[in-house]
C-alpha positions in Angstrom: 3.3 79.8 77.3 5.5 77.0 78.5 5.1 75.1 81.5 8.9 76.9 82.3 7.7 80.2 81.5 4.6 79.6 83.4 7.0 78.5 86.7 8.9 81.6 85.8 6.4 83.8 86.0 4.7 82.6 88.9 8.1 82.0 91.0 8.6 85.3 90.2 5.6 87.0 91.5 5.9 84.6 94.8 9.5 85.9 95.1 8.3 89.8 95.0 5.2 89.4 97.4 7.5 87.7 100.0 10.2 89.9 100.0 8.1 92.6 100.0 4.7 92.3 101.4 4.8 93.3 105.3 7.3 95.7 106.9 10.7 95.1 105.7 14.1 97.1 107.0 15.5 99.3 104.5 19.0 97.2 103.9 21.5 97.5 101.2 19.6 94.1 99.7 16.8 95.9 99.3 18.2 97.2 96.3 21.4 94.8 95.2 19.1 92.1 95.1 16.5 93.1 92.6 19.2 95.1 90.9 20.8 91.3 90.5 17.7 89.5 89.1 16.9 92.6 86.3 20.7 92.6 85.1 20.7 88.6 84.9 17.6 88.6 83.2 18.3 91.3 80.9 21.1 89.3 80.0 19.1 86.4 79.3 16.4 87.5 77.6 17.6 91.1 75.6 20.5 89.6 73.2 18.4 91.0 71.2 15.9 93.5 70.2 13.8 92.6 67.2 13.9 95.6 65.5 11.8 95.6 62.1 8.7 97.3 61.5 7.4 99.2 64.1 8.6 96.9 66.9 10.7 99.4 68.8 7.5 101.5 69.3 6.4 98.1 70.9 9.1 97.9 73.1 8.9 101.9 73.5 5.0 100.9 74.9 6.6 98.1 77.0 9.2 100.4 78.9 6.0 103.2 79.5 4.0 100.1 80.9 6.7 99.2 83.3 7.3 103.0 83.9 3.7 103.3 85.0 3.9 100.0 86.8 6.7 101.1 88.9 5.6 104.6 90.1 2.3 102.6 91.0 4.5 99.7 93.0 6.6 102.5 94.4 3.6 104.9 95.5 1.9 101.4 96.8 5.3 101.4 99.6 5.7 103.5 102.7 8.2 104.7 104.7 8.1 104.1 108.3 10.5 104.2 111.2 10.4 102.0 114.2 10.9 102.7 117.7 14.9 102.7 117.3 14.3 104.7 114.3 15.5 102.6 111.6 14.0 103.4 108.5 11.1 100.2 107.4 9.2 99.6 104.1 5.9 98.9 104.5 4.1 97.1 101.4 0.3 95.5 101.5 -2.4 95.0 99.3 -2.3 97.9 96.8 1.4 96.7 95.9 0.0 93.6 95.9 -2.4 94.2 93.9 0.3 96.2 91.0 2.3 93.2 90.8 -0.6 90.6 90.2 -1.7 92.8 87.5 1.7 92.9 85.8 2.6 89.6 86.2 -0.6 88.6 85.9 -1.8 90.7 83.0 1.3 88.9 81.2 0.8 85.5 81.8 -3.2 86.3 80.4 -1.7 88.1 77.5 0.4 85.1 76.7 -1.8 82.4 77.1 -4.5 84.4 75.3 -2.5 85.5 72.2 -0.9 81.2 71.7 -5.0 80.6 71.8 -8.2 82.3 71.2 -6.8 86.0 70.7 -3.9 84.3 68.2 -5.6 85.5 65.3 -6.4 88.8 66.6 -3.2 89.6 67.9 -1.6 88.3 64.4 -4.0 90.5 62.3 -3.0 93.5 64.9 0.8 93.0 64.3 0.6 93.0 60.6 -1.3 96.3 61.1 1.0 97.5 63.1 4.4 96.2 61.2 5.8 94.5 64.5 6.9 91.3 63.6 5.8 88.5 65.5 6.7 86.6 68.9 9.6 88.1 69.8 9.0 91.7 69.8 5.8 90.9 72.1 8.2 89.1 74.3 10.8 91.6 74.6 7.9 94.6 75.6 7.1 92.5 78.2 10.4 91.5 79.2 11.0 95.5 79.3 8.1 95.9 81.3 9.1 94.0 83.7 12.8 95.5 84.3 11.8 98.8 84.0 9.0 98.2 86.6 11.6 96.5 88.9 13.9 99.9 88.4 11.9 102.4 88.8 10.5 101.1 91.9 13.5 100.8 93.5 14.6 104.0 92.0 10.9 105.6 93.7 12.4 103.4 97.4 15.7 104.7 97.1 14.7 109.1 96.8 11.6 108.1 99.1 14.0 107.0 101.6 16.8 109.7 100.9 13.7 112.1 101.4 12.6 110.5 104.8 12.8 112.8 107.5 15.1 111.4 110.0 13.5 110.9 113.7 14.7 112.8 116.5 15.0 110.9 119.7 14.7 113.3 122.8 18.3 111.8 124.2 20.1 112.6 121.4 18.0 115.9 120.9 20.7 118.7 121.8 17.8 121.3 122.4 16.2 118.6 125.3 19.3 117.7 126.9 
């Protein structure tokens, strides 16, 4: 990995814990803005798809990893309400802990595979027909965005499920 995909990766993961870790109102930015990041980075990094060999059962693995990854970050979010009841994420140490183990789990991949696990990894590709470096890197890269959409996807019919409160002043049946 390069020191810039190393910045990347660990900006990135900073970016999601802040903006996520804590209790956080439900705003329309709660889903534009992640929504913004996975289309600019799909643009960026899916020109495209290696697609000899067996590498679209790679990428196939990559999108059921962020799948996986994204009902876990999702279930790892409550709903809340507070007192006026606006409706409040609430995110702590099992979502936490999901993202560090994505991002995480990448960065060790990476790092792993350019050194010690190199000749593994190479001997498992040719076993597998995928075709080198860049159908690794797109799995991942289609790990990630699908992780990032499905959780939002999970937060957004979570939070078209939430039961709205009732407040006894605006309660027709107390009044």
């Amino acid at each position: 990995m390069t020191t810039a995909e190393w910045i990347l990766n660990c900006t990135l993961l900073g970016w999601v814990l802040l903006r996520n870790l804590g209790t956080r109102p439900i705003t329309r930015s709660t889903y534009l803005i992640p929504l913004a990041v996975v289309a600019v980075a799909a643009a960026i990094y899916l020109r495209h798809l290696p697609g000899a060999g067996h590498d679209h059962l790679l990428e196939l693995a990559g999108i059921a990893a962020g799948l996986a990854l994204g009902l876990a970050a999702g279930a790892a979010t409550r709903l809340v309400h507070d007192s006026s009841g606006r409706l409040l994420a609430r995110a702590g140490t099992a979502f936490a802990a999901v993202w560090v183990l994505a991002i995480g789990g990448r960065i060790a991949f990476a790092e792993l595979a350019t050194h010690s696990w190199g000749p593994a990894v190479a001997r498992f590709s040719i076993a597998h027909q995928i075709t080198g470096a860049d159908a690794w890197r797109a799995a991942f890269v289609l790990m990630a965005l699908v992780m990032v959409l499905t959780r939002i996807t999970a937060l957004a019919l979570a939070a078209a499920r939430a039961p709205r409160p009732t407040s006894p002043a605006l309660d027709p049946a107390t009044a």
